[in-house]
N, C-alpha and C positions, 0 to 999 in steps of 0.2 A: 025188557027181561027183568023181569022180579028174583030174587034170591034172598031164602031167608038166612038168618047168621044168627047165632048165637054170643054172649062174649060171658066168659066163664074164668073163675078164680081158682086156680088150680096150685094146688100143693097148701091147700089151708081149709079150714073149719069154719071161717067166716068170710063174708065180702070183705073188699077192701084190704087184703094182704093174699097172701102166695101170688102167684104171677098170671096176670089176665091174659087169655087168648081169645081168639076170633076163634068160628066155628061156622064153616060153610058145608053144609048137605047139598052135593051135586048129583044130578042124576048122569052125566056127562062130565067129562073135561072141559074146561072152558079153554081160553087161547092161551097161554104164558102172561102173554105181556097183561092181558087182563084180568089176570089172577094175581098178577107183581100189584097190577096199578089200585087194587083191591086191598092187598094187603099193606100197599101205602098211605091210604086212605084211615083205615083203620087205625093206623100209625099203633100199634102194642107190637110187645117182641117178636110175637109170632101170629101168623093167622094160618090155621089149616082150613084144607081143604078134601074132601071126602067121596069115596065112588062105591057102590054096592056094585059086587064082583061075582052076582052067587048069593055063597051063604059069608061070604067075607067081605074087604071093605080095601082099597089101595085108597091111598093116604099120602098129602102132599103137605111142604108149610115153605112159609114164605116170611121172611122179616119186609121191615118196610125199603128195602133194600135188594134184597137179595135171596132165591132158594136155597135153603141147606139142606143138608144128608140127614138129621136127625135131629127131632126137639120131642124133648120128655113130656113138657107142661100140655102143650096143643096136642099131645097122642091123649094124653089123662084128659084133657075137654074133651075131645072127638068121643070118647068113650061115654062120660059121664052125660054127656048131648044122648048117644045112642041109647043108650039104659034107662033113661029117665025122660027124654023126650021125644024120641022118633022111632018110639016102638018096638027097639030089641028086645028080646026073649029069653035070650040065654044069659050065661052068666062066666061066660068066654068070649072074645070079639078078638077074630086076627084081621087086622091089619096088616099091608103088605106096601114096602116102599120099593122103589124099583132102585134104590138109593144105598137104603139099610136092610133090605128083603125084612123077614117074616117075624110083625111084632105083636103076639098076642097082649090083651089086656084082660086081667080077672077081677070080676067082682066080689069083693068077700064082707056082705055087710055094708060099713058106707065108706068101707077101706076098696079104693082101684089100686091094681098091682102092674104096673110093665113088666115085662117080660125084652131087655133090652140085650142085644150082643155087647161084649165087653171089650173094649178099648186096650189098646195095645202099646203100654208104655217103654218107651227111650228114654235113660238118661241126657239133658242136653246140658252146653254150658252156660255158666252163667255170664252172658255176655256184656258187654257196655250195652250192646242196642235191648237184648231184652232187661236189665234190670233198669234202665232211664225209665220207664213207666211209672215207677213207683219211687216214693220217697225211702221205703223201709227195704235193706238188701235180704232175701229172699236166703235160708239154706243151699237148697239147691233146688232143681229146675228139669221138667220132663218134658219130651214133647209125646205126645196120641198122634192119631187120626189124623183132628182137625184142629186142637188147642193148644197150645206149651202149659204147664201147668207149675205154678211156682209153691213153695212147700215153705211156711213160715214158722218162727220159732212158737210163737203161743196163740191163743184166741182171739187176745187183744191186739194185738199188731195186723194180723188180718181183720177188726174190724175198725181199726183208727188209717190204715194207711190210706195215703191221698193216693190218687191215680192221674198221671199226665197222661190222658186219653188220646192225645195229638201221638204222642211215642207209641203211645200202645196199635195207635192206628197204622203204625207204618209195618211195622209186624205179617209176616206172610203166614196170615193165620185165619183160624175163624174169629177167636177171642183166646183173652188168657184167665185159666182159672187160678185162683190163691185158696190156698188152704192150710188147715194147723190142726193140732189135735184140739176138739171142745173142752171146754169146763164142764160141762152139764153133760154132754152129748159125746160120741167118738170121734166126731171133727166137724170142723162147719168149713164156710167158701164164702167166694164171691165170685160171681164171671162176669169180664169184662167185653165188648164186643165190639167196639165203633167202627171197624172195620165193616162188621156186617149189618151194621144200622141199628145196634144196640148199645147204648155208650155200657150201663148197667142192668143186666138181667135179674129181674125179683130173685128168680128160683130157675135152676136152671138142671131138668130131670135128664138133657142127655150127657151133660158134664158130670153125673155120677156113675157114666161107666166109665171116667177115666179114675174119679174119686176112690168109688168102692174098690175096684180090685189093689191099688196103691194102699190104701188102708186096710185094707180086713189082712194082707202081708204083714203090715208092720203092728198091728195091736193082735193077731193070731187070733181071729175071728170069722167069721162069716155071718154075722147078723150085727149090722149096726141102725144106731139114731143119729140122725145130722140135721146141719140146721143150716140154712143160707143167709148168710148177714146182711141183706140188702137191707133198705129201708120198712119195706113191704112184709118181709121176715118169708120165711118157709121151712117146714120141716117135713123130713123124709124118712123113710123104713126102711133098710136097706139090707140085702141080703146077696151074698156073692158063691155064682156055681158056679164057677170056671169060666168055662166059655162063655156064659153067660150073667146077666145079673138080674134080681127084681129088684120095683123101686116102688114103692107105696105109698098113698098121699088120697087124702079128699080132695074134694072139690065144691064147690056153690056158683051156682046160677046168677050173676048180674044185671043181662040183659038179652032180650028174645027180639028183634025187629026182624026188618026188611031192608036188602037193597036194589034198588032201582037202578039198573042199567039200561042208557038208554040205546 
């Protein structure tokens, strides 16, 4: 069996920064364990994977570890594969997770928009087990969904703090995100994951719906710019409706191959 794959730089303007993903066009499901062992291969944060449903598309992603319920960057590849490689037409694409249900993506120009559900934050505490991760003591401390999210005094402490990845890994969690208000920007992050087979994520598009709606509360907005600290860097467009949020970002093309299963 032959599969073609894409691997694409999402959430940035050039290769070699925002956060790479895999991109698999299926015309089927393949079996689990060989879509894990695919996306282990691969070894990047995330590898999606893609089903034409109709006129729409269900949508799966996979770290080199583990399936998760939502990743922002491999929704923005799966799109920008479909608009500029595999022959979509429109300038709308839903996707549909049986995970996260129903995730339109828009094209506007060489701006992609998600269209993501928004995250539902808990105050938590800040506990001996969750601050041992880090060297620098955190404000305070939420949990979502699927991440604790830690809230740090300034830009510079979220981008100098060391991470003990071993602590952060014992955490019954997806990952933990850090965040502060930017100097430049409305706030920037970092998300941590090694629990899910990501020690550090480039850019991480479904940690901003836990981001935006905690921010656009506390700076009385609903349109911001953020930026993700990692190495790779990534910045994002960010817009908060309630229940829902968008999150906007390019993308570029890396690499087009084949894989060969035998």
């Amino acid at each position: 069996m032959t599969l073609k794959i894409y691997q694409i730089d999402a959430f940035t303007d050039r290769v070699f920064s925002g956060n790479p993903a895999a991109v698999c066009p299926l015309d089927a499901w393949l079996d689990d364990t060989l879509m894990q062992q695919i996306a282990m291969e691969n070894n990047l944060a995330e590898t999606a994977f893609y089903v034409r449903r109709g006129g729409d598309y269900e949508i799966r992603w996979f770290t080199p570890t583990v399936e998760v319920d939502l990743c922002g960057h491999a929704t923005l590849a799966s799109a920008f594969v479909l608009f500029n490689y595999e022959g979509y037409g429109g300038d709308t694409i839903r996707f549909h997770s049986s995970r996260s249900g129903t995730l339109p993506v828009k094209r506007e120009g060489e701006y992609l928009t998600l269209n993501f559900p928004t995250d539902v934050l808990e105050p938590a505490a800040l506990t001996a087990e969750l601050t041992a991760g880090f060297d620098i003591v955190p404000l305070a401390a939420y949990r979502g969904k699927t991440d604790y999210m830690l809230v740090f005094e300034n830009e510079a402490q979220v981008r100098s703090v060391k991470p003990d990845l071993g602590r952060i890994a014992q955490l019954a969690a997806r990952g933990v995100i850090i965040t502060a208000a930017g100097n430049e920007v409305d706030f920037v992050s970092r998300f941590f994951g090694p629990q899910s087979g990501v020690d550090e994520d480039p850019v991480t598009g479904s940690a901003h719906t836990t981001l935006i709606p905690y921010w656009a509360d506390k700076l009385r907005k609903d349109t911001l710019v953020a930026k993700q600290l990692s190495a790779r860097g990534g910045w994002l467009q960010c817009r908060y409706l309630g229940d829902r949020v968008e999150i906007s970002g390019q993308a570029r093309r890396y690499l087009v191959g084949e894989i060969h299963v035998v």
